[in-house]
C-alpha positions as CSV (number, residue, x, y, z in Angstrom):
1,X,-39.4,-23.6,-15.3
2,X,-36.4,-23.4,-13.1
3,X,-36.7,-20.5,-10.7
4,X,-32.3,-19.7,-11.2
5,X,-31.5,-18.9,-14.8
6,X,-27.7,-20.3,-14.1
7,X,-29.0,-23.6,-13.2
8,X,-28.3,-25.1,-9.5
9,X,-25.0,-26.5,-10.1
10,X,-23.5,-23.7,-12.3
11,X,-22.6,-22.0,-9.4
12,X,-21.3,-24.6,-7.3
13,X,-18.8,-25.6,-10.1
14,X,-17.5,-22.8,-11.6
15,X,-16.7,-21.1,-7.2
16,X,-15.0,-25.1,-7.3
17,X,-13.6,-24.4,-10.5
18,X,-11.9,-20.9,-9.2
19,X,-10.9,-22.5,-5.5
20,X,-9.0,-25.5,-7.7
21,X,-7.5,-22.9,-10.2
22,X,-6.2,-20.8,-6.9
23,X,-4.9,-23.8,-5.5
24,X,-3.1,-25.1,-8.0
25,X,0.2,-22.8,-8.3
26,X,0.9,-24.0,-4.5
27,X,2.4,-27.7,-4.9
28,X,3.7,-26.2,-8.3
29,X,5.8,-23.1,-6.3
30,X,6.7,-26.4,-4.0
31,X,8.4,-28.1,-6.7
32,X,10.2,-25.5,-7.8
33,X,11.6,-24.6,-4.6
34,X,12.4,-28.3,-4.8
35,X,14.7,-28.0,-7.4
36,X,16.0,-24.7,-6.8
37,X,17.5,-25.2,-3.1
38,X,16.8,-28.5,-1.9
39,X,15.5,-30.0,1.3
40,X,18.4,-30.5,3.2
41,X,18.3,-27.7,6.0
42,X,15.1,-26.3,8.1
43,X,14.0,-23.1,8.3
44,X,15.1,-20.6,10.5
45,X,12.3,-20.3,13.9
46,X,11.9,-17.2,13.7
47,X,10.7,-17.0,9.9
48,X,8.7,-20.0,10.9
49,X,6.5,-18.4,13.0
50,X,6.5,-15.0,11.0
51,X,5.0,-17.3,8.7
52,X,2.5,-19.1,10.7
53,X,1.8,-16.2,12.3
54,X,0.9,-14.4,8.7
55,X,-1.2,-17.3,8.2
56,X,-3.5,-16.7,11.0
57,X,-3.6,-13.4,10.5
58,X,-5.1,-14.2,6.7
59,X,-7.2,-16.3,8.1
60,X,-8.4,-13.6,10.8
61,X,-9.6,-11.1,8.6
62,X,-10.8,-13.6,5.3
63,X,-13.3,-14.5,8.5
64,X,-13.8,-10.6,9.8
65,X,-14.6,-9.0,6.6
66,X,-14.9,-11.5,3.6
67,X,-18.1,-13.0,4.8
68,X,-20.0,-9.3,5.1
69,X,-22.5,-8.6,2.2
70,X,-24.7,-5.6,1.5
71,X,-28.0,-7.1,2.9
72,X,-30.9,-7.9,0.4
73,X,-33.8,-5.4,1.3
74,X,-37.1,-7.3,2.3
75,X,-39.4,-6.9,-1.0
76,X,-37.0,-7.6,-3.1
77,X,-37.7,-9.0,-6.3
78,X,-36.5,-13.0,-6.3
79,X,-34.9,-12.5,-9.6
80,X,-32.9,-9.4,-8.4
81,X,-31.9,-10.7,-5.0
82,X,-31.0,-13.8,-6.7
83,X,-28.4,-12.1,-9.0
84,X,-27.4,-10.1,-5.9
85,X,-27.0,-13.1,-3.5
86,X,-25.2,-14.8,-6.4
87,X,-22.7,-11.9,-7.1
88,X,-22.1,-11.7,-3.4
89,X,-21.0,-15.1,-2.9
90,X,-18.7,-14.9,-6.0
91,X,-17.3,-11.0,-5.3
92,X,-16.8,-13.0,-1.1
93,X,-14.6,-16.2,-2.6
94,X,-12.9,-13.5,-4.5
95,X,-12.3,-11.7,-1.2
96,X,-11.6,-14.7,0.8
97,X,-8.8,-16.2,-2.0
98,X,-7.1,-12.6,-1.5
99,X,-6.7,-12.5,1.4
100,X,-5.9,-16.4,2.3
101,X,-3.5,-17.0,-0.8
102,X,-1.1,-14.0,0.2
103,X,0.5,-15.8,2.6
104,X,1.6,-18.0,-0.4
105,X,3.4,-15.1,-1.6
106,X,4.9,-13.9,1.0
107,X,6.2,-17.5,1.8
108,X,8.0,-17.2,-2.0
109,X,9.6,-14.1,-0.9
110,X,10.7,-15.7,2.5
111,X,12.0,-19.1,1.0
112,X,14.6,-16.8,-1.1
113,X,15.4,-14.2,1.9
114,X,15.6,-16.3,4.8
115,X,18.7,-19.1,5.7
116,X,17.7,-22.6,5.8
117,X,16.1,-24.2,3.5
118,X,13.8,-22.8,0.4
119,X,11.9,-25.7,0.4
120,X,11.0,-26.0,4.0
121,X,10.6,-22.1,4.5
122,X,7.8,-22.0,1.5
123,X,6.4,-24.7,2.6
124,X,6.3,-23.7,6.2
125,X,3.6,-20.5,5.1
126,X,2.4,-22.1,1.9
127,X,0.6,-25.7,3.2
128,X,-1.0,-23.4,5.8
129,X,-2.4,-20.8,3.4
130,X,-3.0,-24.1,1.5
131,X,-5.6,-25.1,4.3
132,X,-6.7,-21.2,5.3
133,X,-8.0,-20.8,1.8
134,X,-9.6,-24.7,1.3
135,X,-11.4,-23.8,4.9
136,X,-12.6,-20.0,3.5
137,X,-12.8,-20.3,-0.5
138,X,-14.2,-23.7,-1.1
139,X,-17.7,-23.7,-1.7
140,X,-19.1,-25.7,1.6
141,X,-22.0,-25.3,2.7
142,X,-21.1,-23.7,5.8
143,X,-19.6,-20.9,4.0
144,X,-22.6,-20.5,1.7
145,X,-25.2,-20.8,4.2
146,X,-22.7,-17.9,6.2
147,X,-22.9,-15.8,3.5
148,X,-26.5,-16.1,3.1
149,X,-27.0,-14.9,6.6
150,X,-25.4,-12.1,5.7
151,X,-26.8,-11.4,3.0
152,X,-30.7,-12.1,4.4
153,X,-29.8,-10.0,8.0
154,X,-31.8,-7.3,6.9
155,X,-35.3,-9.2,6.8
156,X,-34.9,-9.7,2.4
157,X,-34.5,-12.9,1.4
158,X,-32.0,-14.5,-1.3
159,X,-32.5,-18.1,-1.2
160,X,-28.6,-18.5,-1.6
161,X,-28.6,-21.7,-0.5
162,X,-31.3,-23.3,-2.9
163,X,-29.4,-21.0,-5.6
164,X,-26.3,-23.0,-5.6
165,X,-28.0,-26.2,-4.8
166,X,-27.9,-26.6,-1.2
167,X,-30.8,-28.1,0.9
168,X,-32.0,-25.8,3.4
169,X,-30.8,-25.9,7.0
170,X,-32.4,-27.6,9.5
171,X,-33.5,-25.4,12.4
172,X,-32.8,-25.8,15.8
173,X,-36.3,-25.7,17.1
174,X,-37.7,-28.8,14.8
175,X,-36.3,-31.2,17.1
176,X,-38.0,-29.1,20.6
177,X,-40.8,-30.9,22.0
């Protein structure tokens, strides 16, 4: 009987599924800057490193708060801190998307408010929240296996990683004499 009602690679797929559906609109807002203003000038310096600087930023807090989880309790039930560990993954690539893809926006709002180029100026903040949000919302296992530390710091145990399908970390220690 399998121990995770959703099935192992449920999970996986459907935080792939929301990363790729987040994702998408980015090369699309591209295109259209494309054809709205061209390519032919750069971006001013300053909004270029507004931008960039925005983009770290994003990426800042997505790693300061969107990893946090309320811990599982040790005793817990497997099937409840499974539905809890699974819930907190999703609810944190939620949290992490936020926060990395507003960069994209603000980047729109730059391309049409700033000289130069609205091309270049979108894509100056857009291909970095582009990477900011692959590095914090796609499902990798160092992500997942961050989350479930955060989520087991309390002494409970969620078994996030063998939720989603992950094998288990190796530990330091195994290769000590």
């Amino acid at each position: 009987m399998n121990e995770h009602p959703a099935g192992n690679g449920t999970t996986l797929l459907l935080l792939q599924m929301l990363a790729a559906c987040s994702l998408a609109p980015i090369p699309v807002f591209g295109l259209i800057m494309f054809f709205i203003g061209g390519f032919e000038e750069l971006p001013s310096l300053v909004a270029a490193v507004v931008l960039v600087v925005l983009n770290l930023l994003a990426f800042g807090l997505a790693e300061a708060v969107g990893y946090r989880t309320v811990a599982i309790a040790p005793g817990t039930d497997a099937a409840q801190a499974h539905r809890s560990a699974v819930s907190a993954l999703y609810l944190g690539t939620l949290l992490r998307l936020a926060i990395t893809a507003t960069p994209v926006f603000f980047s729109l709002v730059a391309a049409f408010v700033v000289n130069g180029s609205q091309f270049w100026t979108y894509w100056c903040g857009a291909s970095w929240a582009a990477v900011s949000m692959l590095w914090h919302a796609w499902p990798r296992a160092a992500a997942i296996r961050k989350t479930e530390r955060s989520l087991d710091r309390a002494g409970g145990r969620s078994a996030l990683v063998a939720a989603v399908g992950l094998q288990p970390a190796a530990h330091a220690d195994r290769f000590a004499a």
